[in-house]
C-alpha positions in Angstrom: 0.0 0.0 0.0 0.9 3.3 -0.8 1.7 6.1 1.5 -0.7 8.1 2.2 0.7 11.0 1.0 0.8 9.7 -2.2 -2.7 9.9 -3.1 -4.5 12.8 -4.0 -6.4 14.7 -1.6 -10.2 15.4 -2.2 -11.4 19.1 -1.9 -14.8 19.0 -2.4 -17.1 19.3 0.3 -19.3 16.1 0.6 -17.2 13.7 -1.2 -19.1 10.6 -2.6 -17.6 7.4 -1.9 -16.0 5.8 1.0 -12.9 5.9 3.7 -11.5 2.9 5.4 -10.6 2.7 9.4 -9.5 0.5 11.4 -12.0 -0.4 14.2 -11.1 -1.5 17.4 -12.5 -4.3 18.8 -13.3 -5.5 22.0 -10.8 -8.1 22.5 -8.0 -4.7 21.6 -8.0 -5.6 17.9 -8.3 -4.4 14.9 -10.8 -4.8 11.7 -10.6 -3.1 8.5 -14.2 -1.3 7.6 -15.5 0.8 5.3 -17.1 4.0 5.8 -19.0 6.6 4.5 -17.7 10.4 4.7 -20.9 11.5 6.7 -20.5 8.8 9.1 -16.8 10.6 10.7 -17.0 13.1 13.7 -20.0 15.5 14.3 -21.8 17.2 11.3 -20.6 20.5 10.3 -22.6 23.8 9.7 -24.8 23.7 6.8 -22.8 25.8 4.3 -24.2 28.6 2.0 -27.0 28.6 -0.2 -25.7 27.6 -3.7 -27.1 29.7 -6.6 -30.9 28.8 -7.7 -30.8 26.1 -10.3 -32.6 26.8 -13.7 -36.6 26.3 -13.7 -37.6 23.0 -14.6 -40.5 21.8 -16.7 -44.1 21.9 -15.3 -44.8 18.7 -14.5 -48.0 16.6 -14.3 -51.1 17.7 -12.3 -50.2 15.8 -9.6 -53.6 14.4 -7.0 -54.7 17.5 -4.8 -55.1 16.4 -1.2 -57.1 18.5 0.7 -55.6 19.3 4.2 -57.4 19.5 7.7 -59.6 22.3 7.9 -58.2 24.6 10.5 -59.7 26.3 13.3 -62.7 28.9 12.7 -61.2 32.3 13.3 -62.3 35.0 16.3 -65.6 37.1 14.6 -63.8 40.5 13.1 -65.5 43.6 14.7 -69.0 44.9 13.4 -69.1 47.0 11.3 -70.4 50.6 10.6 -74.4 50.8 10.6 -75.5 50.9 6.9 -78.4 54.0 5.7 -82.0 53.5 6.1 -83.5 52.0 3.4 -86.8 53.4 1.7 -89.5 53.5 3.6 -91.9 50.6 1.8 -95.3 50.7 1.6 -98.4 50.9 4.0 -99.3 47.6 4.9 -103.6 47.0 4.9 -105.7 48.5 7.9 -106.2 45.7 10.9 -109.6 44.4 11.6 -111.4 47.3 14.4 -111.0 45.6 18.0 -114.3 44.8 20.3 -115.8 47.7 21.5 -115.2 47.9 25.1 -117.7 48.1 28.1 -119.8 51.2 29.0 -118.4 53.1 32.0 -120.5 53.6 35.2 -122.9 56.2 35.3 -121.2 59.7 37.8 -122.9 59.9 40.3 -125.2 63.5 40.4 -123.2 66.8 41.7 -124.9 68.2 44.9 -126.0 71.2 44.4 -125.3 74.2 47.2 -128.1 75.3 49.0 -128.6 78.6 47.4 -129.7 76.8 44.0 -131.2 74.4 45.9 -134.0 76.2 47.2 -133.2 78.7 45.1 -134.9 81.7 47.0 -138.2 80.0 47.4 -138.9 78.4 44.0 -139.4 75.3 42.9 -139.5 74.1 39.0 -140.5 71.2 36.7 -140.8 71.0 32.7 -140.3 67.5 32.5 -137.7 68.0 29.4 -135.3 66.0 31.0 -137.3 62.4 32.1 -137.0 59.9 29.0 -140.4 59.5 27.0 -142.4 56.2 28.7 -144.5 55.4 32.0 -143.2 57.1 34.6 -143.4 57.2 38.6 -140.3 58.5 40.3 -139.9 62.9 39.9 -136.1 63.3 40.4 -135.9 66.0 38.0 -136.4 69.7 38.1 -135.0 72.7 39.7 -135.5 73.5 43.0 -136.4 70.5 44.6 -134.4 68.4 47.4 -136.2 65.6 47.6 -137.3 63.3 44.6 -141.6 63.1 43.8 -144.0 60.3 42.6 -146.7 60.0 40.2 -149.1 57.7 39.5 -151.3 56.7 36.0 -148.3 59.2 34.1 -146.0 58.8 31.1 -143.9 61.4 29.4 -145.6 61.8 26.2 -143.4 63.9 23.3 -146.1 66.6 21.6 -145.9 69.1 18.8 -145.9 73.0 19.5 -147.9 75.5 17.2 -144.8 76.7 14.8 -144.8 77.8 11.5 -144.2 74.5 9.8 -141.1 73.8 12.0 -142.9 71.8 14.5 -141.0 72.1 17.2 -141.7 69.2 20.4 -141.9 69.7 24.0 -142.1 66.8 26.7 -145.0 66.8 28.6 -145.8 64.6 31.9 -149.5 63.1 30.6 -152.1 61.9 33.7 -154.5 59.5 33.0 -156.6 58.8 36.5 -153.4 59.5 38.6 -151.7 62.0 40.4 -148.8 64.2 40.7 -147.2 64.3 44.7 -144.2 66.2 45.4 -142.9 67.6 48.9 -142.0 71.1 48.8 -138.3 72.2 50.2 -139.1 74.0 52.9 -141.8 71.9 54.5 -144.8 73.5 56.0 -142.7 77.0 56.3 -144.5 79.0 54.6 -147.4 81.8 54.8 -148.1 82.4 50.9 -147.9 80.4 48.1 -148.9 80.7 44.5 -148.9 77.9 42.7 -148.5 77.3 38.6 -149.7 74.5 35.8 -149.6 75.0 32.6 -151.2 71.9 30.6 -154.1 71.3 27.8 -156.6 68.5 28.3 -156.2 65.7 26.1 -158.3 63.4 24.1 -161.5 65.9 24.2 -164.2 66.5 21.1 -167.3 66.2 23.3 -168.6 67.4 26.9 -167.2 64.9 29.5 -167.4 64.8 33.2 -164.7 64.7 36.2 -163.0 66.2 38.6 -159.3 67.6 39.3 -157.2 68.6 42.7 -154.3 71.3 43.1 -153.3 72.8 46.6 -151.0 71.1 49.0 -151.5 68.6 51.0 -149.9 66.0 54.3 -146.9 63.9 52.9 -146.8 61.2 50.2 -148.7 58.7 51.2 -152.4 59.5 52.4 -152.6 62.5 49.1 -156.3 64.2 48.0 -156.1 60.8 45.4 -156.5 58.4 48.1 -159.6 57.3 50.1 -157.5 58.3 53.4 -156.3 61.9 53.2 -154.3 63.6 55.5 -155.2 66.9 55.3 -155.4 68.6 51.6 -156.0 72.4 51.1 -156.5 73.7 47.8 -159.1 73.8 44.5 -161.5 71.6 42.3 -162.7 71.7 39.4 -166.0 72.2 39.0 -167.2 70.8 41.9 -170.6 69.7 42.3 -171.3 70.3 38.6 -168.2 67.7 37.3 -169.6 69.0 33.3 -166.9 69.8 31.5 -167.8 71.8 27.7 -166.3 71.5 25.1 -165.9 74.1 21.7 -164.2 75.0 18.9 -162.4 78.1 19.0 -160.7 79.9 15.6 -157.3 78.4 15.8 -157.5 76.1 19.3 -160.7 73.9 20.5 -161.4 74.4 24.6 -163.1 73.0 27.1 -164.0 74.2 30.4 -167.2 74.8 32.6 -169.7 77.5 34.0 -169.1 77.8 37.5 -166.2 78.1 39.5 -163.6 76.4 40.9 -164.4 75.3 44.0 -162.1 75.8 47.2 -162.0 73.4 49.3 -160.3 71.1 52.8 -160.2 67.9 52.5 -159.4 64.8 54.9 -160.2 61.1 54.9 -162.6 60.8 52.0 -164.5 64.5 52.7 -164.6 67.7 50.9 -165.4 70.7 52.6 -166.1 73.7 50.4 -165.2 76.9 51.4 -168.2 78.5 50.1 -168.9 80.5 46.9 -166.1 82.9 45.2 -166.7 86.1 43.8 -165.5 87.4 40.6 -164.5 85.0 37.0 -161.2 84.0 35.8 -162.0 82.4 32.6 -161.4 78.9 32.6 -160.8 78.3 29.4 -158.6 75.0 28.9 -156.6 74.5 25.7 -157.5 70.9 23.5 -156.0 71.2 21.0 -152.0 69.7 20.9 -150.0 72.4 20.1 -151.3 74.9 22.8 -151.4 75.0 26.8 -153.1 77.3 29.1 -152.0 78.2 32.8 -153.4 77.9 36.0 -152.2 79.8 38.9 -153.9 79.2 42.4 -152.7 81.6 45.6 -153.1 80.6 48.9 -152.7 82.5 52.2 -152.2 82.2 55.7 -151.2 84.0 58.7 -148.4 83.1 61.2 -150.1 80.4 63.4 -149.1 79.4 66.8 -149.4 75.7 66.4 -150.3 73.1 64.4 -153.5 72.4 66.7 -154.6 76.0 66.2 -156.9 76.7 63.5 -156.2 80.2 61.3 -157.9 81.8 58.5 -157.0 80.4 54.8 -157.6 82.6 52.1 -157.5 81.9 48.2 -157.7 83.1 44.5 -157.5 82.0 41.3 -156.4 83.0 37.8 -156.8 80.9 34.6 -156.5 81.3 30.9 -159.8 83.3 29.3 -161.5 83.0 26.4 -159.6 85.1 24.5 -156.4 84.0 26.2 -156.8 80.8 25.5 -155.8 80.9 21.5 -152.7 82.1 22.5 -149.1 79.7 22.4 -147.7 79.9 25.7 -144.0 79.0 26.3 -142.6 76.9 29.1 -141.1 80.0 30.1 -144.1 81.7 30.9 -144.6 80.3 34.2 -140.8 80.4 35.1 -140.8 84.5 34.4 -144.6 84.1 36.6 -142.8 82.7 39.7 -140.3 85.4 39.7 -143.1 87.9 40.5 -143.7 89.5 43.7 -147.3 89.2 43.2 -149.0 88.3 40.5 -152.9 88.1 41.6 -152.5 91.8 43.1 -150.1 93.4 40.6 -152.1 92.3 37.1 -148.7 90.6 36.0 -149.0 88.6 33.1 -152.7 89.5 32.5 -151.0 89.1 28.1 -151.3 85.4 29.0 -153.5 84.7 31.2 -156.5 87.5 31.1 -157.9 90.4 33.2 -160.4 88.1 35.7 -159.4 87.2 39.4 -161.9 84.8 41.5 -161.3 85.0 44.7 -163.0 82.9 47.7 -164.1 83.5 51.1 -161.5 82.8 54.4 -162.2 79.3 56.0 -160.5 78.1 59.4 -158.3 75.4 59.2 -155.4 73.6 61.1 -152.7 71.1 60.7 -153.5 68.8 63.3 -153.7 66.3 61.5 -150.9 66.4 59.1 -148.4 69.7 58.1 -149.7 70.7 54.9 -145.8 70.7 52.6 -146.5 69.1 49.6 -147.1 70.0 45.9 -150.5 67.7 44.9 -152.2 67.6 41.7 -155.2 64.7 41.4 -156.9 64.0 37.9 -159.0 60.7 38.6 -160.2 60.9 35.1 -159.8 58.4 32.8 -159.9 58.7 29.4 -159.5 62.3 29.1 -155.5 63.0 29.6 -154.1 65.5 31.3 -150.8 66.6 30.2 -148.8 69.1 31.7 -146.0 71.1 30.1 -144.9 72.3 33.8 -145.5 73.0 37.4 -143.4 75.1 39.6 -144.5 77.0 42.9 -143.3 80.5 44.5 -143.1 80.9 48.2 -143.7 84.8 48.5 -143.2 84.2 52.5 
């Protein structure tokens, strides 16, 4: 073999081919093995990048393998609100919900005692009750208390107009009765009392009586077989014929003599004797006009109810000529605003000129304080409707 310096040396780094070494053995020997370059001492440092090769052909599409996919990424912020869009069309109307319950009725407001009694009047025209039967009064001005009624409806009627035919409510009393206690009781020393009605249902004489005064309560009235005590006027007492004509524009009925004043108690009438004097009484039939009837009635201060004091009455009614005329409801309300209207001629336009007047009787309250409105038509057939009542406590 050679020396070793006799062969060439190699220069190039990572030499192809193979070195020979001696390997000791176990035993202190030595073998004679082949080796490869790579195999000697520790790798060295990976040397410099040579120079990029030149491209080589494309080559065949080789299989695509798809890889794992990876994992979902973290949401990226939100982004900027975008403009409102058009407005778009009106969508169709919903179907109208169930109507919903009626409230309670309020409860009525209390009036102050100044309106209340109202300086010693008291008021009804009835154009606030519903049309139908009726038999509670809780309407009116005036009044504290509520009234009854008996044999009455509230009838609707045609006024005289010129072809407007204007209506009026009217409280219409068919063999019944009108009861309602006054405010202020028994406390009083004059009174003059107002109705203003037509008679209903007439074309021919007819017969029947008819109450107005005041009498005990509202129980045992001057309609009942068991009155209190009842002061006041008839109608044609005695006589009970009623006429009956045809005037120019308005039929009437009414009677000769006079209305009657009388006291009454259990099932009696006692007349005060004749009157003096002639108010008319001329009565309006025909629909579209009423008449008015104002009765006055009198007494001094008495010192108990045991004690019997003079009564003293008159009476003014509509007149023949009087009686064509078409009263308004507010007729009898500018009436009970007057001092004294059998004295002072007031009104005489719708009422007329005559004053009957009757003679003083004695009477007492011992048997039951006379302080309540009464009106008693106990005939049937023949309505009597009235358009309104009020009375005026003078004092």
């Amino acid at each position: 073999m050679a020396k070793v310096s006799a062969y060439p040396e190699v220069t190039a780094p990572n030499p192809e081919g193979w070195l020979f070494i001696a390997e000791r053995q176990p035993d202190g020997t030595y073998i004679t093995k082949k080796i490869a370059p790579d195999k000697v001492g520790a790798q060295g440092p990976i040397g410099p990048q040579g120079a990029a090769g030149a491209k080589g052909e494309k080559g065949d599409s080789g299989l695509s393998i798809q890889g794992e996919k990876g994992d979902k990424g973290d949401t990226g912020a939100t982004g900027a609100t975008g403009a409102t869009g058009a407005t778009g069309a009106a969508g169709t109307n919903g179907t109208n919900g169930t109507n919903g319950t009626n409230g309670t009725n309020g409860t009525n407001a209390t009036v102050v005692s100044e309106i209340q009694n109202y300086d010693g009047i008291v008021y009804e025209n009835f154009e606030d009750y519903s049309v139908g039967a009726i038999s509670t009064l809780d309407k009116g001005l005036g009044w504290d208390n509520n009234g009854t009624c008996s044999g009455a409806t509230i009838v609707t009627k045609t006024k005289a107009g010129n072809g407007t035919s204007p209506t009026e409510k009217r409280l219409s009393i068919d063999n019944g009765e009108y009861i309602r206690k006054l405010p202020w009781g028994d406390g009083w020393n004059r009174l003059q009392i107002f109705i203003q009605f037509r008679v209903g249902s007439v074309a021919a004489a007819f017969t029947g009586l008819g109450y107005l005064g005041i009498c005990s309560g509202q129980t045992n009235t001057a309609g009942t077989a068991n009155t209190d005590n009842f002061i006041g006027l008839v109608f044609n007492k005695g006589v009970n014929g009623w006429t009956f004509n045809n005037g120019t524009r308005v039929d009437y009925t009414g009677f000769a003599s006079g209305q009657t004043f009388i006291t009454r108690r259990v099932n009696t009438d006692t007349s005060w004797g004749g009157t003096s004097g002639s108010d008319g009484r001329k009565y309006s039939v025909t629909e579209g006009y009423t008449s008015i009837l104002m009765l006055d009635i009198q007494r001094p201060v008495f010192a108990n109810d045991a004690s019997s004091v003079n009564y003293d009455g008159s009476v003014r009614s509509t007149d023949l000529t009087h009686v064509e005329f078409s009263s308004a409801k507010t007729t009898i309300w500018s009436m009970l605003h007057n001092d004294d209207i059998v004295t002072s001629g007031a009104a005489l336009r719708t009422i007329g000129s005559g004053v009957e007047t009757g003679p003083s009787v004695a009477f007492d309250q011992s048997t039951g304080k006379l302080d309540t409105l009464n009106f008693v038509w106990p005939v049937a057939g023949k309505q009597f409707e009235i358009a309104a009542i009020g009375v005026h406590k003078l004092y």
